[in-house]
gemmi code that builds the backbone of each chain (N, CA, C; Angstrom):
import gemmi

chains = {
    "A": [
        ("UNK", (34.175, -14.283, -20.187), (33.281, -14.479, -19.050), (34.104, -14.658, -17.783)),
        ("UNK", (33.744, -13.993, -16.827), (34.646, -14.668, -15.319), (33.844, -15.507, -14.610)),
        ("UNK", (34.640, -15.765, -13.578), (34.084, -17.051, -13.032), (32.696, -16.813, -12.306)),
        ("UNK", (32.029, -15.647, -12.219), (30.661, -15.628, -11.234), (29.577, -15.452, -12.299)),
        ("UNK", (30.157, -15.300, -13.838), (29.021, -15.366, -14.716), (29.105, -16.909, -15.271)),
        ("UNK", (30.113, -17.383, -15.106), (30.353, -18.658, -15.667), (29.313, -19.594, -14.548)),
        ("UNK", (29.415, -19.495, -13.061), (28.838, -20.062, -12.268), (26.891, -19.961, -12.533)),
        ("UNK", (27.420, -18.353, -13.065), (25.426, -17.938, -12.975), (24.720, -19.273, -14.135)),
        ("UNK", (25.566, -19.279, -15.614), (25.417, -19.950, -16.685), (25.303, -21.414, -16.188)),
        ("UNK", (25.925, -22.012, -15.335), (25.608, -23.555, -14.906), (24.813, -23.612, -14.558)),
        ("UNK", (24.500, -22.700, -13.159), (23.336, -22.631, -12.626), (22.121, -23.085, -13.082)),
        ("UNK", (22.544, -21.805, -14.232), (20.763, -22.035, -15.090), (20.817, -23.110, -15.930)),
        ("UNK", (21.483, -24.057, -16.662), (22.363, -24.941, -16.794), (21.048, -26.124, -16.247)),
        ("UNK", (21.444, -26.343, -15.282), (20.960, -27.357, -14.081), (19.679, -27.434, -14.318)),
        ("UNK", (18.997, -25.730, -14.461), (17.199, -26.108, -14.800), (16.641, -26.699, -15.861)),
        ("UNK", (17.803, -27.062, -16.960), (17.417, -27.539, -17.988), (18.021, -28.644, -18.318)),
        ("UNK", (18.835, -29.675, -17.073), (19.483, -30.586, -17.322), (18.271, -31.506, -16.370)),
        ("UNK", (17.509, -32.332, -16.920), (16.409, -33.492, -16.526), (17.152, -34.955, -16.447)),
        ("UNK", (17.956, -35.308, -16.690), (18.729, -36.499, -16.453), (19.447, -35.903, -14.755)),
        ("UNK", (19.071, -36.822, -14.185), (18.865, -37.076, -12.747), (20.748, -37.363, -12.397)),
        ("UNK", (21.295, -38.084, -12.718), (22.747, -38.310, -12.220), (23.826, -36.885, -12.940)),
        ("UNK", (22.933, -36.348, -14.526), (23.788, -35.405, -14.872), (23.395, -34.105, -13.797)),
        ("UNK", (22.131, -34.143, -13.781), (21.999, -33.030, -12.958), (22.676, -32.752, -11.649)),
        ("UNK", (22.808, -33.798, -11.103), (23.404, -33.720, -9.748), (24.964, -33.945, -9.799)),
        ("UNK", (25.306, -33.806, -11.090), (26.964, -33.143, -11.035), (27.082, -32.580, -11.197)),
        ("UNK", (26.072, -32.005, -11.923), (26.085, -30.360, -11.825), (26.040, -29.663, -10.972)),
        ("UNK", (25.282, -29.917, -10.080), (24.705, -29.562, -8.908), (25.914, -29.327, -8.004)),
        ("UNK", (26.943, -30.403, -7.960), (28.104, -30.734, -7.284), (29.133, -29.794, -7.672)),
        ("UNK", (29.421, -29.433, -8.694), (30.073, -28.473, -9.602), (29.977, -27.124, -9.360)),
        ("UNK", (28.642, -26.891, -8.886), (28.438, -25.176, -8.922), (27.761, -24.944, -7.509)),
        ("UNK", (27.187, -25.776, -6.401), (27.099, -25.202, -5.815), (28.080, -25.773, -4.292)),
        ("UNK", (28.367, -25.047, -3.318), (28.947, -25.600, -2.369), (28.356, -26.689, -1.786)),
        ("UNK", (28.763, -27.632, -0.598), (28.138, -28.609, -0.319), (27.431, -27.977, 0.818)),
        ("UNK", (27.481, -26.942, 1.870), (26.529, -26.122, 2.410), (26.176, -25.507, 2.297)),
        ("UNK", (24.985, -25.569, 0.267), (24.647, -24.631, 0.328), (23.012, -24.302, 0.778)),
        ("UNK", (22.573, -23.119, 0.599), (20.912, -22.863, 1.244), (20.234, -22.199, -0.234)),
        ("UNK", (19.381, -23.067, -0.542), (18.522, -22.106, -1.868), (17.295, -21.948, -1.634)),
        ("UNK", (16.614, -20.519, -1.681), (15.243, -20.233, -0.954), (14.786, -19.173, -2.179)),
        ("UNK", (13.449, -19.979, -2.622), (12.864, -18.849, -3.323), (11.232, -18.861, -2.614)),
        ("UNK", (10.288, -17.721, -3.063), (8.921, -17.964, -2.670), (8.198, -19.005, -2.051)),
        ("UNK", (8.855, -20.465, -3.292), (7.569, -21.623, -3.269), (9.120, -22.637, -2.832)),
        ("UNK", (9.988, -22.295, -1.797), (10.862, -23.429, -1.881), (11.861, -22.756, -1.039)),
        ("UNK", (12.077, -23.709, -0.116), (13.307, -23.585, 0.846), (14.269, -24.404, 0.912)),
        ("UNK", (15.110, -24.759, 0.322), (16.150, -26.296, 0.542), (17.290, -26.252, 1.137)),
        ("UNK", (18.355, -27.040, 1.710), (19.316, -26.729, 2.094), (20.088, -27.973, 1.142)),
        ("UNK", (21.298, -28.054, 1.266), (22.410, -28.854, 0.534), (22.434, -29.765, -0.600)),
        ("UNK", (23.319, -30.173, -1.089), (23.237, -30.496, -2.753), (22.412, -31.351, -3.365)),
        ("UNK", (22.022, -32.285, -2.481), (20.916, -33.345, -2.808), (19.680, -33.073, -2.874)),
        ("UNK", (19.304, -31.978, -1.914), (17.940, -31.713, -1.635), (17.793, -30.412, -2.872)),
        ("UNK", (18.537, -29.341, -3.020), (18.574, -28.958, -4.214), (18.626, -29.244, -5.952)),
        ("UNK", (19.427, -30.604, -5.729), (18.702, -31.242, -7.011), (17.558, -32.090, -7.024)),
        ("UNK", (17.162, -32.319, -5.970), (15.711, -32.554, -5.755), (14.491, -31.891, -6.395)),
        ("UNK", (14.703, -30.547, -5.459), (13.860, -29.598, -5.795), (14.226, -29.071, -7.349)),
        ("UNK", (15.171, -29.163, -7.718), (15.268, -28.613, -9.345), (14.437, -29.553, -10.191)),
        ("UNK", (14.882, -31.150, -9.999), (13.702, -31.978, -10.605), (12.476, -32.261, -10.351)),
        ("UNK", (11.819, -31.374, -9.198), (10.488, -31.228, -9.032), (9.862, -30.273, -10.114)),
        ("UNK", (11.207, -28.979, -10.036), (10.601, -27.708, -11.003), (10.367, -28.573, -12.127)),
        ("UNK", (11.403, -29.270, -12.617), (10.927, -29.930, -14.001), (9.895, -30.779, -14.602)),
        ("UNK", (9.810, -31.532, -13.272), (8.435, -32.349, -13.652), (7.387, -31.538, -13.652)),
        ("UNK", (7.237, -30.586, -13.075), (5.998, -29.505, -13.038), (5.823, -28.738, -14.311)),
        ("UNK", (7.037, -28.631, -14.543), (7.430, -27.946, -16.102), (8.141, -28.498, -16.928)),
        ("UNK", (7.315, -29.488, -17.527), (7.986, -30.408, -18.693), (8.784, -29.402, -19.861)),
        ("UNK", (9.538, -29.914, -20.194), (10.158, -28.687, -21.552), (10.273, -27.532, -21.438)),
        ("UNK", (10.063, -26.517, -20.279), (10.340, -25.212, -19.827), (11.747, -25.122, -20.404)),
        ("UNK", (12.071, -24.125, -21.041), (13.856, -23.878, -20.547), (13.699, -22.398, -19.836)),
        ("UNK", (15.269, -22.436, -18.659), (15.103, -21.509, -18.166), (16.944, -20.604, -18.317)),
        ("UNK", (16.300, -19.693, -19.137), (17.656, -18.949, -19.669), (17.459, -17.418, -18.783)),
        ("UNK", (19.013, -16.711, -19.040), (18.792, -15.798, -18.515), (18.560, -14.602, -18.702)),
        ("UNK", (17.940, -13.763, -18.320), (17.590, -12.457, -18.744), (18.630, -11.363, -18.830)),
        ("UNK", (19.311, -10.759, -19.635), (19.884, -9.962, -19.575), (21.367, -9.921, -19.016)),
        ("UNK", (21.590, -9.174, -18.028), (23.161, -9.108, -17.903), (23.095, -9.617, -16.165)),
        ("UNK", (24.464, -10.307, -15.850), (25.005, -10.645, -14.481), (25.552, -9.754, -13.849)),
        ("UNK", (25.191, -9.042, -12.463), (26.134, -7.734, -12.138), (26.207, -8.434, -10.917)),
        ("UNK", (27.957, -7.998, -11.007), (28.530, -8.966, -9.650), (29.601, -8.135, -9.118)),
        ("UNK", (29.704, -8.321, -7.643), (30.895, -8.079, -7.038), (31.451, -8.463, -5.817)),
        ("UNK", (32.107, -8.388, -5.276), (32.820, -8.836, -4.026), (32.038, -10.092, -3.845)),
        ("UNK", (31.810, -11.557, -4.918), (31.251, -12.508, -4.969), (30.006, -12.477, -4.090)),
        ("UNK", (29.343, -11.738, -5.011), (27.670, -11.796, -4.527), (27.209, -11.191, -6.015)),
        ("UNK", (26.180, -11.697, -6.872), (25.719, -11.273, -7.946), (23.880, -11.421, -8.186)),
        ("UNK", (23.428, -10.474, -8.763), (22.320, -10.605, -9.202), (21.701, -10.727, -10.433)),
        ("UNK", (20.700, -11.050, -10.981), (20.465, -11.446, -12.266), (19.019, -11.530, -12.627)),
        ("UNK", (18.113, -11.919, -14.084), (16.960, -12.220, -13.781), (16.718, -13.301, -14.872)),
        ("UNK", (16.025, -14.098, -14.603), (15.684, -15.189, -15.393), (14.497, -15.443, -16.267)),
        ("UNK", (13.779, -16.285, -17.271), (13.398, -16.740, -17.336), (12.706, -17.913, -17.603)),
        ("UNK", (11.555, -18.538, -17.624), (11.153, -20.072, -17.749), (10.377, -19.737, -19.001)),
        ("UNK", (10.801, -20.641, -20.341), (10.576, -20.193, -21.526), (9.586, -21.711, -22.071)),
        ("UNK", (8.258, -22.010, -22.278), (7.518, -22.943, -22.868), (7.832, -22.864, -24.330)),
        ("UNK", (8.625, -23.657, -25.020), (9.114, -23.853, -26.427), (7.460, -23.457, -27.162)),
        ("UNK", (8.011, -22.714, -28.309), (6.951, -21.807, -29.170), (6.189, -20.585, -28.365)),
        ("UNK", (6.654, -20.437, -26.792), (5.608, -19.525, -26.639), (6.236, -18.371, -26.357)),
        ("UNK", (5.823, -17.354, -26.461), (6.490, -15.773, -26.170), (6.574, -15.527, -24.805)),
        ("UNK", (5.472, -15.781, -24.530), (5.133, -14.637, -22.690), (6.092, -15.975, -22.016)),
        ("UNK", (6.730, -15.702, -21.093), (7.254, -16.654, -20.167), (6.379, -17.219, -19.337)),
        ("UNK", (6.752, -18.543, -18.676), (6.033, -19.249, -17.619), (6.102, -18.597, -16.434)),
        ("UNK", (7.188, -18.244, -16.160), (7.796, -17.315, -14.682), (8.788, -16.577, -15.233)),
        ("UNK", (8.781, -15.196, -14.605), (10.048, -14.759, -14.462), (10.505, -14.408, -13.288)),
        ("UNK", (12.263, -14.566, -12.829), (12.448, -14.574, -11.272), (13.824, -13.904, -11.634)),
        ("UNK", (14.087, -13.400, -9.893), (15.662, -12.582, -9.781), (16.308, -13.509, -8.866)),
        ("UNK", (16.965, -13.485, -9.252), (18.145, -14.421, -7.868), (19.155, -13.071, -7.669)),
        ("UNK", (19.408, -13.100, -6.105), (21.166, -13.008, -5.867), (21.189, -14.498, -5.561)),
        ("UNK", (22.729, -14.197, -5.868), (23.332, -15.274, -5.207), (24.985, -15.328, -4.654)),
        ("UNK", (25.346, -15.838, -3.666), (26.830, -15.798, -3.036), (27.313, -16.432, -3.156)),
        ("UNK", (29.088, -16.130, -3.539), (29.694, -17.301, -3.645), (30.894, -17.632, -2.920)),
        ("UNK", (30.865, -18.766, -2.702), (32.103, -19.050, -2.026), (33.010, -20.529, -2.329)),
        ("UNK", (34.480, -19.618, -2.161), (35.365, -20.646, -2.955), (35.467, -21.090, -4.100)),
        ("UNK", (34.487, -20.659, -5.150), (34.156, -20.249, -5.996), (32.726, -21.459, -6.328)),
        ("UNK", (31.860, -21.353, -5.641), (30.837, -22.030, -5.518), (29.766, -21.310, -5.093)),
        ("UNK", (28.759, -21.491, -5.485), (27.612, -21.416, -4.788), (26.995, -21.382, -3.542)),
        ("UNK", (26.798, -20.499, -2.537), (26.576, -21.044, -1.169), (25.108, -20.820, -1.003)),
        ("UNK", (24.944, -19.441, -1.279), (23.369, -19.067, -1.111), (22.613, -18.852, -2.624)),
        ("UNK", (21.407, -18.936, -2.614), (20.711, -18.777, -3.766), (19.595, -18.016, -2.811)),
        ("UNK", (19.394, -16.606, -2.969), (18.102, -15.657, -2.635), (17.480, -15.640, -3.763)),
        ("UNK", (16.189, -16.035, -4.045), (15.546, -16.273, -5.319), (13.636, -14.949, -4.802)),
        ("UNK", (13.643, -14.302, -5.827), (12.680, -13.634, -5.677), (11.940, -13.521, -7.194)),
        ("UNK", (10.046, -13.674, -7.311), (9.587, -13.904, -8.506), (9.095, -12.779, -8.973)),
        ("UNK", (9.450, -12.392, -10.258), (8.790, -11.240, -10.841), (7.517, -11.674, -11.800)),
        ("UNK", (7.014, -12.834, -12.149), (5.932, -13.604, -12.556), (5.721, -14.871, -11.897)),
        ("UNK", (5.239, -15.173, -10.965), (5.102, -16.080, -10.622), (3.867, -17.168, -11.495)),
        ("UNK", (4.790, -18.341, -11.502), (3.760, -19.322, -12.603), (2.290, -19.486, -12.053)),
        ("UNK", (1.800, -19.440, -13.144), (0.306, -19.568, -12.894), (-0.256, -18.225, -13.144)),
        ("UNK", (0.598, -17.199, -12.813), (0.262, -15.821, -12.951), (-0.058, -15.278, -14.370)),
        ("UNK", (-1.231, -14.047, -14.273), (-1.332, -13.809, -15.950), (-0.596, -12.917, -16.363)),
    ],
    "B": [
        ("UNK", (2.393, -3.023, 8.834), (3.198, -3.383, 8.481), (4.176, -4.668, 9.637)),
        ("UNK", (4.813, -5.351, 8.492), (5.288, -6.439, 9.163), (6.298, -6.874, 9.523)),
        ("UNK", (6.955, -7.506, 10.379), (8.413, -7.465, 10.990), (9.398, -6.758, 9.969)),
        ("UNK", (9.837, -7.447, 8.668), (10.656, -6.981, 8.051), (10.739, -5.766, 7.143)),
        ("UNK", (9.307, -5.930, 7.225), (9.322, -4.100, 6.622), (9.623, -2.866, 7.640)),
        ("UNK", (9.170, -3.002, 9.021), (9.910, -2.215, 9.814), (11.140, -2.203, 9.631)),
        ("UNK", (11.864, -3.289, 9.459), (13.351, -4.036, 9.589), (13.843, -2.590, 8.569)),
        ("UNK", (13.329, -2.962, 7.356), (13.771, -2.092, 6.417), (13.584, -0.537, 6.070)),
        ("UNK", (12.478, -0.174, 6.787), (12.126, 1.096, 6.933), (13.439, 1.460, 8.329)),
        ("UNK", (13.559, 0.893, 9.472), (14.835, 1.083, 10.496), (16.367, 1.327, 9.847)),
        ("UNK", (16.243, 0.349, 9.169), (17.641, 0.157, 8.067), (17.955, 1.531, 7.149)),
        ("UNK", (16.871, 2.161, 6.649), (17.059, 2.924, 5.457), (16.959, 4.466, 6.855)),
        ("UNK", (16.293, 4.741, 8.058), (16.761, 5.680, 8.753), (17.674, 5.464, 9.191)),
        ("UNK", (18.573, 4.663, 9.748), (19.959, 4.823, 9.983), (20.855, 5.286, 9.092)),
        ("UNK", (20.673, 5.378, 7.344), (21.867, 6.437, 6.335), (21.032, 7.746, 6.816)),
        ("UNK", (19.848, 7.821, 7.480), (19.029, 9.670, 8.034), (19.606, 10.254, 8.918)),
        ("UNK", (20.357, 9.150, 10.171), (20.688, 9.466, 11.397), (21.740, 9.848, 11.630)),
        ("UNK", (22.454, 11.091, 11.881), (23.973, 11.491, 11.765), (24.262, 11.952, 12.860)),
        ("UNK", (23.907, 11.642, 13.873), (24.233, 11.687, 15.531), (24.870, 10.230, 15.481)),
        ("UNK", (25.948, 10.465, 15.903), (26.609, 8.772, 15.653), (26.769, 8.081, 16.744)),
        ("UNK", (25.772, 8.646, 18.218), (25.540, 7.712, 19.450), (23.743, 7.144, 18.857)),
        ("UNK", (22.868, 8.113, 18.074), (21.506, 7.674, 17.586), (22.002, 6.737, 16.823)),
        ("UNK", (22.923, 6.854, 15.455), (22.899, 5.982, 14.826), (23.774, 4.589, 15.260)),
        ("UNK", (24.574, 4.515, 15.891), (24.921, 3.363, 16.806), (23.792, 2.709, 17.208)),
        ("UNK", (22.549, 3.230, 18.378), (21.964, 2.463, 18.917), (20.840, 2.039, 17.743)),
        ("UNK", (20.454, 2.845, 16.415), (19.856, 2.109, 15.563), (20.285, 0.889, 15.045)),
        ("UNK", (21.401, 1.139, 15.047), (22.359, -0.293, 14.133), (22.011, -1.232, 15.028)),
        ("UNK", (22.502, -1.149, 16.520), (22.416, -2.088, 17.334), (21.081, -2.782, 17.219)),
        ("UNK", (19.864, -1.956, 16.954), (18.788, -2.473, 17.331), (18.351, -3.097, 16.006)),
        ("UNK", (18.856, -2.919, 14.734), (18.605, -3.234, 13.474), (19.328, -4.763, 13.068)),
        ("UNK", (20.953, -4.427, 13.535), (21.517, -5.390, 12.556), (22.144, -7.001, 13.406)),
        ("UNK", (22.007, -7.774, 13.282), (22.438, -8.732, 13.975), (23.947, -8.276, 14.722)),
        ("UNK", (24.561, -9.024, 15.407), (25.602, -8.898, 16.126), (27.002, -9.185, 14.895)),
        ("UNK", (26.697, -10.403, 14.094), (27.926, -10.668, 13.589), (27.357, -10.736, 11.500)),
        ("UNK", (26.831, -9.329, 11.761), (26.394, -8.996, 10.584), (27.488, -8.755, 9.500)),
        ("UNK", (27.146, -8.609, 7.843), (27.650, -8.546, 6.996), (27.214, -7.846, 6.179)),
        ("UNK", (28.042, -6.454, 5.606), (27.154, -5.695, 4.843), (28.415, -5.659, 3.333)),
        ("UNK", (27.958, -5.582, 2.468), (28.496, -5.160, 1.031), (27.237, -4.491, 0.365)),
        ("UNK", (28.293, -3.883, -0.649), (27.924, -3.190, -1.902), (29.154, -2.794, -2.411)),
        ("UNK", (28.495, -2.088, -4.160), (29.814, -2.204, -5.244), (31.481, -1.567, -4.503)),
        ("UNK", (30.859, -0.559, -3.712), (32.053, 0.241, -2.785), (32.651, 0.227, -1.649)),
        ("UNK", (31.730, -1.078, -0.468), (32.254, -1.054, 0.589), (31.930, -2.686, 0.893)),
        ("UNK", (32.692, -3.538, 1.865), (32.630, -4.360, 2.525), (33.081, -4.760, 3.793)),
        ("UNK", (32.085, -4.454, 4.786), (32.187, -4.730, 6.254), (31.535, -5.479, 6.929)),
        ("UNK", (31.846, -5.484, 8.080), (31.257, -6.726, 8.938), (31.182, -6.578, 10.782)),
        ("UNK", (30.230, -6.716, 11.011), (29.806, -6.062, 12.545), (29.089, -5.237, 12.658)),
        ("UNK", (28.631, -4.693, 13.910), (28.140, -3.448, 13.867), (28.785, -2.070, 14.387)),
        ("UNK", (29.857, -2.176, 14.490), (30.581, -0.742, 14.633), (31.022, -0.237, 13.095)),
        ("UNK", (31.305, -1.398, 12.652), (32.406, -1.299, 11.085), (31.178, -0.182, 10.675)),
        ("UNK", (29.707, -1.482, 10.694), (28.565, -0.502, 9.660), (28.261, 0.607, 9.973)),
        ("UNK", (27.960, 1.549, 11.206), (27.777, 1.952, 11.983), (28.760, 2.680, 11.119)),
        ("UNK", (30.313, 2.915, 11.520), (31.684, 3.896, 10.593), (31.010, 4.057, 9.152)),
        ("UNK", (30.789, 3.032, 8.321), (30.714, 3.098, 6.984), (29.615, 3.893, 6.778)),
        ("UNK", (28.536, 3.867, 7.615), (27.176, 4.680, 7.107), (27.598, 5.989, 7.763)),
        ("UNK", (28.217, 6.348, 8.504), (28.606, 7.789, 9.199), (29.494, 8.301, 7.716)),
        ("UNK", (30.868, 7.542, 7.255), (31.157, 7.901, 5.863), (30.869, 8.356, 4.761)),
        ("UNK", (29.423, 7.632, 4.738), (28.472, 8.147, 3.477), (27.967, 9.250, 4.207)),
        ("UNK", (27.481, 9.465, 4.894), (26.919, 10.328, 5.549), (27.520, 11.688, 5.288)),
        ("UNK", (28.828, 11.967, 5.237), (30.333, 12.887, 5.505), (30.120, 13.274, 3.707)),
        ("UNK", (30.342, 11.810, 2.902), (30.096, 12.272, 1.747), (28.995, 12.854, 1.246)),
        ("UNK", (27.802, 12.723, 1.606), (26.636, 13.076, 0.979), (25.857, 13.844, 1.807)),
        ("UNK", (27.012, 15.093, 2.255), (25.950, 15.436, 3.554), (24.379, 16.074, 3.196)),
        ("UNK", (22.817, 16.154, 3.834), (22.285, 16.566, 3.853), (21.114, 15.690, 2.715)),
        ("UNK", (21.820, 14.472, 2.055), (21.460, 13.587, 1.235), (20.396, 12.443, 2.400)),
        ("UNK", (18.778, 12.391, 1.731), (18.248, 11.570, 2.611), (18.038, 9.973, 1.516)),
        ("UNK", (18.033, 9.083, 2.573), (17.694, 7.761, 1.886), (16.295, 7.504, 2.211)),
        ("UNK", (15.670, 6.921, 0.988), (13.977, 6.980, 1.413), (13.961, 5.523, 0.628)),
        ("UNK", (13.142, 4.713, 0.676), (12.793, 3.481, -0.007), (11.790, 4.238, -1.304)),
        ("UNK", (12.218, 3.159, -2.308), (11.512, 3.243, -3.763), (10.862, 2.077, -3.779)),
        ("UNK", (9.338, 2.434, -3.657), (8.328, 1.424, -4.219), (8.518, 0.171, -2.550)),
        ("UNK", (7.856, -1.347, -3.281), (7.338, -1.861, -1.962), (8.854, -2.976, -1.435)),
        ("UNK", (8.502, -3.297, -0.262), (9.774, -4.250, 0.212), (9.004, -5.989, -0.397)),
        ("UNK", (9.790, -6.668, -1.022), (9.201, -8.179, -1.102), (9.906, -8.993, -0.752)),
        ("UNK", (8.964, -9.925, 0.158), (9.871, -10.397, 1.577), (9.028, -11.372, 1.373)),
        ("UNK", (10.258, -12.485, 1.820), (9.326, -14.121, 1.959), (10.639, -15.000, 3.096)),
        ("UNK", (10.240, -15.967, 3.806), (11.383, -16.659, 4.093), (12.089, -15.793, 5.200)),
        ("UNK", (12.052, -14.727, 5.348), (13.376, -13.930, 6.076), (14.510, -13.130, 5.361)),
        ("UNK", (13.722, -13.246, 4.136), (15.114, -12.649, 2.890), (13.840, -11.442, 2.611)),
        ("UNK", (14.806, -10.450, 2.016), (13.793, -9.586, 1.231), (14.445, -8.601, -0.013)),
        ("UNK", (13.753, -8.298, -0.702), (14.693, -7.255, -1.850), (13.586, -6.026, -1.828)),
        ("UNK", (14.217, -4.497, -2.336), (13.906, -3.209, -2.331), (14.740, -2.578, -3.047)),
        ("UNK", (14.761, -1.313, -3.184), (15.390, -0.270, -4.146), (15.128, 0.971, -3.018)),
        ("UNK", (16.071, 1.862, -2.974), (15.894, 2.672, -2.743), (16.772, 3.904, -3.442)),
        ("UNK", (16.445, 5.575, -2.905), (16.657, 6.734, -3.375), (17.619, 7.479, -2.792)),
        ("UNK", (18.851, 7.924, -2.979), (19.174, 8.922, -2.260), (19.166, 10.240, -3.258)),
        ("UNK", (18.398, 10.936, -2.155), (17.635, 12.225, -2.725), (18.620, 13.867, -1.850)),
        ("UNK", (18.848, 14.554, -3.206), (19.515, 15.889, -2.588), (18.257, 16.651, -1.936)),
        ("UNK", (18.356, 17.566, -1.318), (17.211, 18.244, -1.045), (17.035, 19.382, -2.550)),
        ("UNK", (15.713, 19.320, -2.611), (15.219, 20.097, -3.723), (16.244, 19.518, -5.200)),
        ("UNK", (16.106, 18.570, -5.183), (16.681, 18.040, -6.428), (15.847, 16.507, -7.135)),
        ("UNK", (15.389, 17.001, -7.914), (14.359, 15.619, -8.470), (15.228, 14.360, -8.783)),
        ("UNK", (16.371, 14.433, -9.666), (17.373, 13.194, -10.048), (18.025, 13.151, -8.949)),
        ("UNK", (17.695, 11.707, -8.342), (18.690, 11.046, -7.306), (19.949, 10.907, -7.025)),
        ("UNK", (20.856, 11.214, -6.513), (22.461, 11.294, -6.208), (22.513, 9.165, -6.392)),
        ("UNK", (22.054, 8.871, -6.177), (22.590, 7.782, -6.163), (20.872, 6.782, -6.366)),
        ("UNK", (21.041, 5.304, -7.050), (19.794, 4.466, -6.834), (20.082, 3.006, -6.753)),
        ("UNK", (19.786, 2.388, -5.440), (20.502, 1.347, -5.193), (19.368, 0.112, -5.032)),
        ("UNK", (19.798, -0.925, -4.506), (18.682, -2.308, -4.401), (19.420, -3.161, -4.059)),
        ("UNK", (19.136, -3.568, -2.547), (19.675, -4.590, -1.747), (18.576, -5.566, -1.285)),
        ("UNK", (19.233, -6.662, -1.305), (18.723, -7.872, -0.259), (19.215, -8.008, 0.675)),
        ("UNK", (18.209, -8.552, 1.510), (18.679, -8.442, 3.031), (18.358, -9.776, 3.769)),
        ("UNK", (19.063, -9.811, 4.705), (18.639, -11.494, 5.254), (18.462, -11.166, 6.764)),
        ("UNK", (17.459, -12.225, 7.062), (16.587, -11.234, 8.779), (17.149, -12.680, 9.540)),
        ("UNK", (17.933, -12.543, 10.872), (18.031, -13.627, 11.329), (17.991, -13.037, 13.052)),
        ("UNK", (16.913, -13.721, 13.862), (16.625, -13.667, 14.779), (15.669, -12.137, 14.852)),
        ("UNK", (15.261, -11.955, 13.895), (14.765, -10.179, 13.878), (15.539, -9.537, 13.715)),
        ("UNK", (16.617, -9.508, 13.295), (17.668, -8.146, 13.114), (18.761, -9.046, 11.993)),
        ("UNK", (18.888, -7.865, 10.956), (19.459, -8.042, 9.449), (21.039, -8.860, 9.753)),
        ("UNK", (21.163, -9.719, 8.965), (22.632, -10.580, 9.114), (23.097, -10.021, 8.048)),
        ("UNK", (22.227, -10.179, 7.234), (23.698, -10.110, 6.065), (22.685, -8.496, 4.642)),
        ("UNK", (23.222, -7.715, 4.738), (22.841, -7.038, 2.879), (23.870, -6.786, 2.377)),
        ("UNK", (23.098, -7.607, 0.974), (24.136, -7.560, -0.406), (22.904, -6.579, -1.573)),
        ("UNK", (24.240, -5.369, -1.162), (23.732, -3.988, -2.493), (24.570, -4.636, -3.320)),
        ("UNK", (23.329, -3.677, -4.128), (24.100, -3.322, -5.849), (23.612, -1.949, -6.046)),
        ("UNK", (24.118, -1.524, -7.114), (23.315, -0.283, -7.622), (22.961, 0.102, -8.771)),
        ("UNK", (21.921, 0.329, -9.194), (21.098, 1.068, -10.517), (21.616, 2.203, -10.885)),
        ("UNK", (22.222, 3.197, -10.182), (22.746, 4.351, -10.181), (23.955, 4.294, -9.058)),
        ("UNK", (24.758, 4.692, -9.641), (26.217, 5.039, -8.749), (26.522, 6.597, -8.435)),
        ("UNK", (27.002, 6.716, -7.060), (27.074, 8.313, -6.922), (28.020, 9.035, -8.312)),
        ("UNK", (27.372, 9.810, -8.653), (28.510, 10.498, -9.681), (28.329, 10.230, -11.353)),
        ("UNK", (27.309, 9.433, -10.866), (26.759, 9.014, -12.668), (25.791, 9.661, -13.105)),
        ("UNK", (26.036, 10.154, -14.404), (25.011, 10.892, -15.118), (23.679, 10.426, -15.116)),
    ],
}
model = gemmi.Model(1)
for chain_id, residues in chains.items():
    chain = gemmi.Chain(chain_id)
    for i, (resn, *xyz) in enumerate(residues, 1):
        res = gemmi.Residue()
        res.name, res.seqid = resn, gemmi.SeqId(i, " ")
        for name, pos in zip(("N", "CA", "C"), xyz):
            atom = gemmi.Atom()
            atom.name, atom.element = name, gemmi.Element(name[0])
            atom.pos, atom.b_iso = gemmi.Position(*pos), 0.0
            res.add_atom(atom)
        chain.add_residue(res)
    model.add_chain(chain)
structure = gemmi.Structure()
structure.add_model(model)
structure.setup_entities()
């Protein structure tokens, strides 16, 4: 694995880490400290407010896990990918979403998040 | 149609425009001042650099038009698309790509391509 699939893997990592102090070393770990993460239902800026918003996703989605879809294609540290939010026993996903994302220094700076199922959706 | 879909319909006629005083003043009017463009093959920054780099492709693929595939989805100021570059009278695409783009002040800061198809691939 190199380091921008290794970063993608924490990432997603984080959506399934619900302990509040682990999460936010995680958080510290993978993304820069200026970073900006914007999807549809969410705009945040820097590391606190991003593990914020990750433990909002969770409380909204108790037991979701969110793994990733398929393969990481990356280059000149910018990569894209697609995800999904998986309800234990169930097939169809809760959401499915694409991120790019940029990196810098070998961190996280931007997260462009776009939904290909948005939850709630049939 | 709405700011950024013009944005992106402007964006995808400037690889059309091969008068390179037209396509200058498109760029100008398209891309922010201290813009950033990548993909798997090129990485530049400004608007003269982009402005050279799309005249390049241009040189390579002469007579090759870029048209958008399917709809632009845009939220925030970010947006993602796919598009075609099409030979004339040729159904399989020379190339099939999909960038995000980031809109700052009305005119594109930053796109990060990738591609579905690479020139030269079966």
């Amino acid at each position: 694995m190199n380091a921008i699939d290794t970063l993608v893997t924490s990432y997603l990592a984080i959506f399934n880490t619900t302990n509040p102090a682990a999460r936010r070393a995680l958080v510290d770990s993978v993304f820069a400290e200026s970073c900006e993460y914007t999807d549809p239902l969410a705009q945040v800026a820097g590391r606190a407010a991003v593990s914020d918003f990750i433990g909002a996703v969770q409380a909204q989605f108790p037991g979701v896990a969110f793994v990733l879809d398929g393969k990481v294609d990356a280059h000149h540290g910018q990569a894209r990918f697609t995800w999904r939010a998986m309800a234990e026993g169930v097939d169809e996903p809760v959401a499915i979403g694409f991120d790019v994302v940029v990196v810098d220094a070998n961190r996280l700076s931007r997260v462009y998040g776009f939904l290909d199922k948005a939850p709630g959706a049939a």
